[in-house]
ZAMARGU-4260 file (C-alpha; in steps of 0.2 Angstrom, whole numbers, plus 5000, padded with zeros to 4 digits):
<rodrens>
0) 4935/4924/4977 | 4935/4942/4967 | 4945/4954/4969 | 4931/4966/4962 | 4913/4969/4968
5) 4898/4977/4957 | 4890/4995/4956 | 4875/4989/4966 | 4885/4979/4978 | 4898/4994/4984
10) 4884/5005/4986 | 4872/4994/4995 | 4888/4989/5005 | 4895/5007/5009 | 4876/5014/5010
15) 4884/5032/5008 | 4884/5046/4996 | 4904/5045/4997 | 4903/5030/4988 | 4892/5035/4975
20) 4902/5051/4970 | 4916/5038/4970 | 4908/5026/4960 | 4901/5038/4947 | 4921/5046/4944
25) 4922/5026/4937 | 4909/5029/4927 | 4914/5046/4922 | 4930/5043/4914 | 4926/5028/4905
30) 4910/5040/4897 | 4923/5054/4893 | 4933/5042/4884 | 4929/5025/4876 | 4937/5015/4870
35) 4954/5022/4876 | 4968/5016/4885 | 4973/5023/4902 | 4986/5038/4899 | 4999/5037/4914
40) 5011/5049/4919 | 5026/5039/4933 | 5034/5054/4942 | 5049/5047/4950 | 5061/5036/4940
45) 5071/5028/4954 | 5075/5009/4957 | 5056/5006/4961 | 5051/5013/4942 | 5059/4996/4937
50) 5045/4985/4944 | 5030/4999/4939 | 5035/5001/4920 | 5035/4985/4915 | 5019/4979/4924
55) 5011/4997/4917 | 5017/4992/4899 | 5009/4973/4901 | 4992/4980/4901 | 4982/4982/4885
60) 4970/4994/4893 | 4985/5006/4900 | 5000/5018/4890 | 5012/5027/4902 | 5014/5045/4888
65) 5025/5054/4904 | 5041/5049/4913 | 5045/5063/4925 | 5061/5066/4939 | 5072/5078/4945
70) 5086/5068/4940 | 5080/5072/4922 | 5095/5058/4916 | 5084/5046/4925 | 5067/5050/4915
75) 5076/5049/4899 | 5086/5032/4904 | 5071/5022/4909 | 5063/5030/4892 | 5076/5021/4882
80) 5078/5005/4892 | 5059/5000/4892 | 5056/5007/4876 | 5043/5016/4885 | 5041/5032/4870
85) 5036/5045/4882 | 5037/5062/4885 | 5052/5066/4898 | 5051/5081/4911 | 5062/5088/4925
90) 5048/5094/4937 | 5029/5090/4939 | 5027/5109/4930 | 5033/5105/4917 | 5023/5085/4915
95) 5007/5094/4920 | 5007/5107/4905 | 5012/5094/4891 | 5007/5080/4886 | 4990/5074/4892
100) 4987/5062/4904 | 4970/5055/4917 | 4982/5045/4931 | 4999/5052/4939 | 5007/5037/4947
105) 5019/5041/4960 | 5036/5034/4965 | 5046/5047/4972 | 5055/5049/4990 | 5039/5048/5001
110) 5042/5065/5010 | 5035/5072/4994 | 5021/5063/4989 | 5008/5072/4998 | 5012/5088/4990
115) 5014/5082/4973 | 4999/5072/4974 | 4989/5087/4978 | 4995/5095/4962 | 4991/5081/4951
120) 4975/5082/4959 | 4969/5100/4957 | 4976/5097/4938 | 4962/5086/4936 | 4970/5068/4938
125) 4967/5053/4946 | 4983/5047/4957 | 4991/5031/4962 | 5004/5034/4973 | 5017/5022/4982
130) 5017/5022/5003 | 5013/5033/5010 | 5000/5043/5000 | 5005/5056/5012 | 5014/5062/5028
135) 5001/5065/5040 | 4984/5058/5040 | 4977/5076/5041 | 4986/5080/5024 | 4979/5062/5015
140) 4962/5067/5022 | 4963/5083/5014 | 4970/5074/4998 | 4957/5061/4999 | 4942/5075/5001
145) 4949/5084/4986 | 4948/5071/4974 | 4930/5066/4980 | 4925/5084/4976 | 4932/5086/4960
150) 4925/5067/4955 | 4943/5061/4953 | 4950/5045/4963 | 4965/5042/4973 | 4973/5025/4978
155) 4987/5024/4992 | 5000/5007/4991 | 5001/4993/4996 | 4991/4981/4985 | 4992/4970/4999
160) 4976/4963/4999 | 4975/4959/4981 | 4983/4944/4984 | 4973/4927/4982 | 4982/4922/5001
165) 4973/4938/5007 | 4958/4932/4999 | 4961/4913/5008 | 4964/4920/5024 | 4949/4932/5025
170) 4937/4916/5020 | 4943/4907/5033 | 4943/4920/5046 | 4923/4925/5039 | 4918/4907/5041
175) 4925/4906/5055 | 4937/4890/5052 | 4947/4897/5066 | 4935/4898/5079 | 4933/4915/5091
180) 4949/4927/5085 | 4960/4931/5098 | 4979/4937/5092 | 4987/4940/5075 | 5006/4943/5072
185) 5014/4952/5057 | 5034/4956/5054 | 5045/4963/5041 | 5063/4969/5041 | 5079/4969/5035
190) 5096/4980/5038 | 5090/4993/5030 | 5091/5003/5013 | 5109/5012/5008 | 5103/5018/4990
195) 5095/5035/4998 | 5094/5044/5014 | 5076/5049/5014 | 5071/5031/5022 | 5081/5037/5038
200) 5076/5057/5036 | 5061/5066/5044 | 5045/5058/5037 | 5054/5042/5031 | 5055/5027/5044
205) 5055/5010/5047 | 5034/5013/5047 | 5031/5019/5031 | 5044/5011/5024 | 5041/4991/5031
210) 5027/4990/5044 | 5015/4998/5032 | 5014/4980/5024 | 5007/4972/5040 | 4996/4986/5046
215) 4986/4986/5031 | 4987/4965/5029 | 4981/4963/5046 | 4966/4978/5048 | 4963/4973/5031
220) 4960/4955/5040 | 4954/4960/5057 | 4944/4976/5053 | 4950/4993/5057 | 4960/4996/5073
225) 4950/5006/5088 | 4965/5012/5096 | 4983/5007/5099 | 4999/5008/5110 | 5018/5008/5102
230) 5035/5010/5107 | 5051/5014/5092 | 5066/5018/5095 | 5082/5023/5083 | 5095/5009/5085
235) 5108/5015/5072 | 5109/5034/5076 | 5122/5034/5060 | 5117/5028/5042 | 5131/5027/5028
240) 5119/5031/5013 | 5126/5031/4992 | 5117/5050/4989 | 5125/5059/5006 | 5138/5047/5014
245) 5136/5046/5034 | 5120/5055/5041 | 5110/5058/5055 | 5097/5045/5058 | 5078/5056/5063
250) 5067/5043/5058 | 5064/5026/5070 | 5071/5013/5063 | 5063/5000/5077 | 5045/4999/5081
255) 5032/4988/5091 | 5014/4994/5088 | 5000/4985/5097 | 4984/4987/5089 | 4967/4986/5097
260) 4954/4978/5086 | 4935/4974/5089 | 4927/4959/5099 | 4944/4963/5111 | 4957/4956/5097
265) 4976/4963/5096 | 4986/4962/5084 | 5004/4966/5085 | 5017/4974/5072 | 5037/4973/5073
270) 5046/4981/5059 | 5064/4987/5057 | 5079/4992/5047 | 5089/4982/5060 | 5085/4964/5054
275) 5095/4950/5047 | 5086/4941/5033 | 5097/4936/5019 | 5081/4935/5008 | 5080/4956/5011
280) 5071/4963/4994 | 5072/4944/4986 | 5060/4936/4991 | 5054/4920/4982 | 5060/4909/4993
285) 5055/4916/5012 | 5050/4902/5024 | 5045/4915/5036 | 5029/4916/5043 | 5025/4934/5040
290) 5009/4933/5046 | 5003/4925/5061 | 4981/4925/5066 | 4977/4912/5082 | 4959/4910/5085
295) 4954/4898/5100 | 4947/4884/5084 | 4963/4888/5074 | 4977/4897/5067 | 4984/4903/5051
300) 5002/4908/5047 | 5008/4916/5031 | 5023/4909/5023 | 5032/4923/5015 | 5031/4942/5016
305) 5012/4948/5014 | 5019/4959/4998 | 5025/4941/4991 | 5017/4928/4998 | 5020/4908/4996
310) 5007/4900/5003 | 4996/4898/5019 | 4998/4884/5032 | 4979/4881/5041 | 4982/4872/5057
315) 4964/4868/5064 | 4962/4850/5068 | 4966/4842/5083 | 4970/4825/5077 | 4979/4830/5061
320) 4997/4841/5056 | 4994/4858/5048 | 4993/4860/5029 | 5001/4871/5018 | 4987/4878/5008
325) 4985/4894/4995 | 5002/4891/4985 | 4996/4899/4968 | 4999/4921/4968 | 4986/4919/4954
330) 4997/4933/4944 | 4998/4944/4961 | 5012/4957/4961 | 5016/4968/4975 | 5020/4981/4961
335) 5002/4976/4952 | 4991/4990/4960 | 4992/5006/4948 | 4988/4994/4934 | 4972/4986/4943
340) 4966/5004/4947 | 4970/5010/4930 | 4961/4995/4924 | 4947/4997/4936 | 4944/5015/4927
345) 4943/5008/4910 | 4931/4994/4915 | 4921/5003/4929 | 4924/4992/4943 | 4928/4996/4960
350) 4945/4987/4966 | 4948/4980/4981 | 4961/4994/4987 | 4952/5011/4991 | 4958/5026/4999
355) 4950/5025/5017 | 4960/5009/5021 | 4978/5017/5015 | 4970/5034/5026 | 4967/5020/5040
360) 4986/5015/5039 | 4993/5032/5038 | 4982/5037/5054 | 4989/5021/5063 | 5008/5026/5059
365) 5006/5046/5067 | 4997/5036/5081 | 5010/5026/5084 | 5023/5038/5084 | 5012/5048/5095
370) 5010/5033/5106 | 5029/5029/5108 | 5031/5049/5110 | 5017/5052/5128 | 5018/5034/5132
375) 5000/5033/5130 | 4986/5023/5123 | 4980/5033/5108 | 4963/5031/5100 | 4960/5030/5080
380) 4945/5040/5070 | 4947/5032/5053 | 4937/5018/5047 | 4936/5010/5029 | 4924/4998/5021
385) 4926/4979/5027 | 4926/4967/5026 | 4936/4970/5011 | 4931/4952/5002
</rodrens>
């Protein structure tokens, strides 16, 4: 299946001006310069910079010109390491006011991504940032409106549904090879990060952090979530973390979110910084079925984490054992998705990932906190585009 659809076919699909103003920032860009490369600043030069360089550099249609962070040392180490030959800068200031650039990428501790994205964005560039794209959905609405008014784009991690396993898994749920949907399962967890306290620090969290993998797998699946119910809890109140030694846990570390869906399907998330996997951040060889969708003709299971997937078992004959199915990543990378957007800029065409399902996400992650706060069932606003193949 493609990951990319035509002009004609988002805007006949959308049917809204949106989509249009969207569409023509595509156009825009590759109008105002052809036949260049994609000039990308990265703001943030921490462990996760080691993934986004490399996959940035293996583009021909993409040049990183600006390495950015407060840790200047950083920015100038991972200049010299990749042999990047940028332009190094201390604070965004500073990155904004030199070298030109049209795309910010962002990969700094997420409290701070709304606020910097907003700045890249009234500077006039387009922004991929890493999860979240905000803190609140009220603030990525705000950001996503902004760009749609000024003709720029914004894209919010994961690239989740780039993956040709997504792809598989939507076919068979759109032709319905598992019957009448019923459930759907996702998980991912691990004991937690010790390079950096922001994962356990207001506006970090197990949410964010982990389950924002699964919740934009499975509405990205199942279509947006109508309302939801959760419950998180903190079960480490004490992290021992490399940049501040002992702290304070704010952020859950625990959650359980169930999510309402349409045609009375659920869906449930567990996510944690509280669970043994010796695969943690490695993981090519996970056995574990990440992602669980039961219909009452079938069920699917994803081997894997949804961010690095290895295959799908189908289980939807009576007579005959389930089958491993889907094994080839066709190139997919969790870290791939400010190169397709950057791609998708130069060649003016619309990627899978957009905005509204990241918004969609963030909206579900303040609902559930909400949720596990009053006890209550809370309803969800946002919708986005689906299905998404």
């Amino acid at each position: 299946m493609s990951k990319s659809i035509s002009r004609q076919q988002f805007l006949k699909y959308t049917a809204s001006a949106g989509a249009a103003v969207l569409l023509t920032s595509l156009e825009g860009f590759a109008a105002e310069r052809p036949g260049k490369k994609m000039r990308v600043a990265i703001i943030g030069c921490g462990s996760v910079s080691n993934r986004y360089i490399p996959h940035l550099q293996s583009s021909k249609l993409i040049e990183i010109v600006s390495l950015c962070d407060i840790k200047y040392e950083r920015a100038t180490a991972q200049n010299e390491q990749y042999k990047v030959g940028a332009a190094t800068y201390a604070d965004i200031d500073a990155m904004l006011a030199g070298v030109p650039f049209d795309m910010m990428v962002t990969l700094t501790d997420m409290q701070l991504h709304g606020a910097l994205n907003k700045k890249a964005l009234q500077a006039g560039k387009h922004v991929w940032s890493e999860k979240p794209m905000a803190n609140t959905y009220a603030e990525g609405k705000a950001l996503y409106d902004l760009a749609k008014s000024k003709g720029l784009r914004i894209w919010g991690a994961p690239a989740v549904v780039n993956s040709p396993q997504f792809a598989f898994m939507n076919e068979c749920i759109q032709k319905g090879k598992l019957g009448k949907l019923a459930t759907a399962h996702g998980q991912y967890g691990h004991t937690g990060p010790t390079w950096s306290a922001f994962f356990y620090e207001a506006g970090g969290g197990s949410m964010p952090d982990l389950g924002v993998y699964n919740m934009a797998t499975l509405t990205g699946l199942l279509g947006p979530a109508k309302a939801l119910m959760a419950m998180t809890s903190i079960v480490k109140p004490e992290r021992k973390v490399d940049d501040k030694g002992t702290i304070k846990a704010v952020a859950e570390d625990n959650a359980h979110v169930l999510m309402e869906h349409a045609n009375g399907v659920i869906s449930h998330v567990m996510c944690g910084f509280n669970y043994f996997d010796p695969h943690g951040h490695e993981a090519g060889n996970q056995t574990l079925h990440s992602i669980q969708i039961y219909g009452d003709q079938g069920n699917m299971r994803m081997i894997g984490y949804d961010w690095e997937t290895n295959g799908v078992v189908l289980d939807n004959q009576w007579d005959k054992p389930p089958v491993l199915m889907s094994t080839d990543k066709g190139g997919y990378e969790w870290q791939e998705g400010a190169t397709k957007v950057g791609e998708s800029l130069i060649n003016q065409i619309e990627p899978r990932i957009n905005a509204e399902h990241a918004l969609h996400v963030l909206e579900i992650i303040e609902a559930a906190r909400q949720s596990s706060a009053t006890g209550m069932k809370v309803k969800l606003q946002s919708k986005f585009p689906w299905p998404m193949v």
